[in-house]
N, C-alpha and C positions, 0 to 999 in steps of 0.2 A: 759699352756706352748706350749702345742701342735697348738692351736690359733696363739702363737705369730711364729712358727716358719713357719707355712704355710704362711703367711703372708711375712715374710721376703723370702717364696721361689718366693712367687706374685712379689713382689717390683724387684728378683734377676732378674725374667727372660729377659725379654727386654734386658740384658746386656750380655745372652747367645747368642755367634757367629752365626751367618744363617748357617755353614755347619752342626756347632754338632745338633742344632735342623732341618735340614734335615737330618742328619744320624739317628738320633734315631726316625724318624717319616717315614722315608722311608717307613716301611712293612703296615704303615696304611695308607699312601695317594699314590694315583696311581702316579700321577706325576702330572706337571703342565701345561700339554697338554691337549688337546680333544683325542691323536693319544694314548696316554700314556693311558688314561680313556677307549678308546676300544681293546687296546691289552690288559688291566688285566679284562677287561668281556670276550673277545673271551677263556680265558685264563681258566676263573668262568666256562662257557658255557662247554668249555671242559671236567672240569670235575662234570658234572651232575649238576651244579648250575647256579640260576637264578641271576640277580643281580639289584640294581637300583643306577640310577648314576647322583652324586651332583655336580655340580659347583659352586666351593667354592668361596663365597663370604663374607666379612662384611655388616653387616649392614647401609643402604644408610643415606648420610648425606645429598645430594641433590638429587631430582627426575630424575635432567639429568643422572646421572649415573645408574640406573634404568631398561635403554633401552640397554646398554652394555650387561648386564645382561640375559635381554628379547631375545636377540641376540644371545647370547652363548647357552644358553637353546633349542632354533630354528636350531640350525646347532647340537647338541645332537641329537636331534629328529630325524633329517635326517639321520644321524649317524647309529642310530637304525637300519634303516630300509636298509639303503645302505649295511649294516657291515652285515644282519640278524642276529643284536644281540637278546637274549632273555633275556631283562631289559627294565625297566621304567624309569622313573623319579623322587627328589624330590628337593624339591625346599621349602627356607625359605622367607617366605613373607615380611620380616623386609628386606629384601636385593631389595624388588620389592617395596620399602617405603611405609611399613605398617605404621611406627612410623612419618613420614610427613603428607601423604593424605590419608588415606581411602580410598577413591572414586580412589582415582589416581594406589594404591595397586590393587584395586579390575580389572579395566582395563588391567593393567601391568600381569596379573595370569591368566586372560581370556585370553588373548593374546595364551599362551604357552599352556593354556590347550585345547581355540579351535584346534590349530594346532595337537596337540597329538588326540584330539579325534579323526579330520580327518583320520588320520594314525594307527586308533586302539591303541592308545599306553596309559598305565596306570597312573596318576598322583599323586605323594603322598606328600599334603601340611606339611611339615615339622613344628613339636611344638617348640619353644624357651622357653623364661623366662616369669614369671607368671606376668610380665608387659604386657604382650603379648598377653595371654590365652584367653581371651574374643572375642578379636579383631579377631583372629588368627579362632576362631571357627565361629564368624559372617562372616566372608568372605568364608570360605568353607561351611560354610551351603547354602548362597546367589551361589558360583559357582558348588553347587552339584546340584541346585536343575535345573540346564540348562542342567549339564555334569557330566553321572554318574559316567563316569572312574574316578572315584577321590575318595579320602581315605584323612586318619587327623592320626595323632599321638595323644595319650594321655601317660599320665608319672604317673605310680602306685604310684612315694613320694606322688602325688601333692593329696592335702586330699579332692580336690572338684572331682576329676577323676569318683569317681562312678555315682555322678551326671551327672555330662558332658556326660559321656558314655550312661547312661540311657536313657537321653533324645537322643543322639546323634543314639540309635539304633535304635530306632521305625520307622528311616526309612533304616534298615540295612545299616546302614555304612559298610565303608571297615577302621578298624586298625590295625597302627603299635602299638601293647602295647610294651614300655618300661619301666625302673626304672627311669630315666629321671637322670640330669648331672649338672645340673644350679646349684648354691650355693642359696638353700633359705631359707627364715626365717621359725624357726617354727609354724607362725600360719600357713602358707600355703603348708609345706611340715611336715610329716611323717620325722623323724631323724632315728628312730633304723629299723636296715635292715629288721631283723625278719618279722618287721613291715609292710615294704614296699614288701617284699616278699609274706607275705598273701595277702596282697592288691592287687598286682600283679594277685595272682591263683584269690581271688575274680572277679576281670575284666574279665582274660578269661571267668572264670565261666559263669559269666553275659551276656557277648560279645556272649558267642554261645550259651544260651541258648535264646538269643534274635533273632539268625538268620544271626548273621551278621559275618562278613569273619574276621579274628585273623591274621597278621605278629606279630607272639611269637619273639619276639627282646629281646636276652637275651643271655651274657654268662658264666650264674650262672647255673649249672646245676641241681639242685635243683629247679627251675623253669623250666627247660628244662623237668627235670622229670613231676613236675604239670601241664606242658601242658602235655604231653603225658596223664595221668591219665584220665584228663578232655576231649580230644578228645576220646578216648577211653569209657569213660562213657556217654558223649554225643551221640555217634557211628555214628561218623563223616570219611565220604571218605577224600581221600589223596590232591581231589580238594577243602576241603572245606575252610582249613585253611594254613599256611604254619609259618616256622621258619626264623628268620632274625639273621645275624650277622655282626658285624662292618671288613670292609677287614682286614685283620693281627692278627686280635686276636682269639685264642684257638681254632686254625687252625687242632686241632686233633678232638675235641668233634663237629665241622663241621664234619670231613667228616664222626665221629661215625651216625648224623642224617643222612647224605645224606645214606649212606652205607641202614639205615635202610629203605629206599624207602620215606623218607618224603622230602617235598620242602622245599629249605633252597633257600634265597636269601641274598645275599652280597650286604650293602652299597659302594659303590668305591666314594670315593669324590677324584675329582683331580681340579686342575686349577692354574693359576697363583696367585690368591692371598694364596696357600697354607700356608705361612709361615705367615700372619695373622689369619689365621685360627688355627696352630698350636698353637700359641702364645693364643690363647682365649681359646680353650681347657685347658693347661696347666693349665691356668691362674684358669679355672673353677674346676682343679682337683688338686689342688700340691700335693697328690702321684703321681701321673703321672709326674708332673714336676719333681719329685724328682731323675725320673731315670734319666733324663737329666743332671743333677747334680755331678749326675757320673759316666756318661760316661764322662763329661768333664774330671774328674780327676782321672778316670780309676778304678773305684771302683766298685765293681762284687757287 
């Protein structure tokens, strides 16, 4: 039952108005500017937080559009450095058309991450869907092994994560661990939380006792706590590792980490394609769509 109704929320959304889903998605996207994306970091920066900043895109259908892309990413940059914001960048490679050319992805991601190296500025290739995962790791391995300011996402569901990681540490990586968001089948994702929660502290675990630098991306506070445990038992400085959270969500247990002297950094994703972006989150979470559902018809 529950199957068939997230489904019918999938099929409703597309017919929900563009304002009410920019009204209810306001607190999590900065806006659909570049100016919008650096007043809510000047904003982070203000108070004790670092942030990294996405420009939202879909996934490319042709390689021309690719370079729009590459373009937006390049006046970020500059952004950075004009604004002295203290934030990086991420960037998903299916938008720099992983899913057309390889070769063509891999140029397109050199691009933006020569430039940021230039400028000292930190690069982090963004994970998608497990159609993806492979590709997504053979391209950051190929652009790490030029340009170290680069890092990779891994997703605790995903049941091949410890492997990935493993191998992925031996040349200390930089990760964002997440729980990850994608709807996917169970041979390749972990279902029960519990599940993906120990999986979770396992990575940390793994992640620094290999050497390699932790964005704890999480706003489950029961993970919040197993990272603390694990830096702590590991006895790790306040430079070694740091905390991530999505902008707009559980904006108290933010500033509870920052208050205690740890790095927290803030995704901000802004741009004009925000409200296909909005639309494919939804799409990937009907809870989440659900609140949109009622705000339309005013339902607390």
């Amino acid at each position: 039952m529950m199957y068939l109704f997230n489904k019918l929320i999938i099929w409703f959304m597309p017919l929900v108005p563009k304002f009410i889903v920019r009204m209810v998605s306001k607190p999590y996207v900065a806006g659909s500017k570049l100016e919008d994306g650096i007043r809510v970091v000047k904003d982070l920066n203000g108070r004790g937080m670092c942030a990294t900043m996405d420009v939202l895109g879909e996934s490319a259908i042709r390689l021309e559009e690719c370079q729009e892309a590459i373009d937006e990413y390049l006046q970020v940059l500059d952004a950075i450095v004009a604004e002295k914001l203290d934030a990086n960048i991420s960037v998903k490679l299916t938008q720099l058309g992983l899913c057309l050319d390889k070769e063509a992805c891999y140029q397109n991601i050199r691009q933006i991450v020569a430039k940021a190296d230039s400028l000292n500025i930190f690069v982090r290739i963004d994970m998608e869907d497990s159609a993806v995962t492979s590709d997504t790791i053979e391209v950051f391995l190929r652009i790490n092994q030029e340009f170290k300011r680069t890092g990779i996402v891994l997703q605790a569901y995903m049941r091949r994560a410890l492997d990935d990681l493993v191998r992925l540490s031996a040349l200390k990586t930089n990760y964002r661990l997440c729980k990850g968001i994608y709807v996917e089948p169970r041979q390749v994702a972990y279902k029960d939380p519990q599940t993906v929660n120990d999986n979770f502290g396992l990575l940390i675990d793994t992640a620094f006792a290999m050497g390699s630098y932790v964005g704890i991306a999480t706003h489950d506070e029961k993970v919040v706590w197993k990272g603390l445990e694990l830096i702590h038992r590991h006895g790790l400085q306040k430079d070694q590792y740091e905390f991530q959270m999505l902008l707009g969500v559980d904006e108290e247990l933010r500033q509870i980490i920052v208050a205690a002297g740890h790095k927290l950094r803030v995704y901000v994703p802004f741009g004009k394609n925000w409200y296909a972006y909005c639309l494919r989150r939804l799409k990937e979470n009907p809870k989440m769509a659900l609140y949109i559902i009622k705000a339309m018809f005013g339902i607390r």
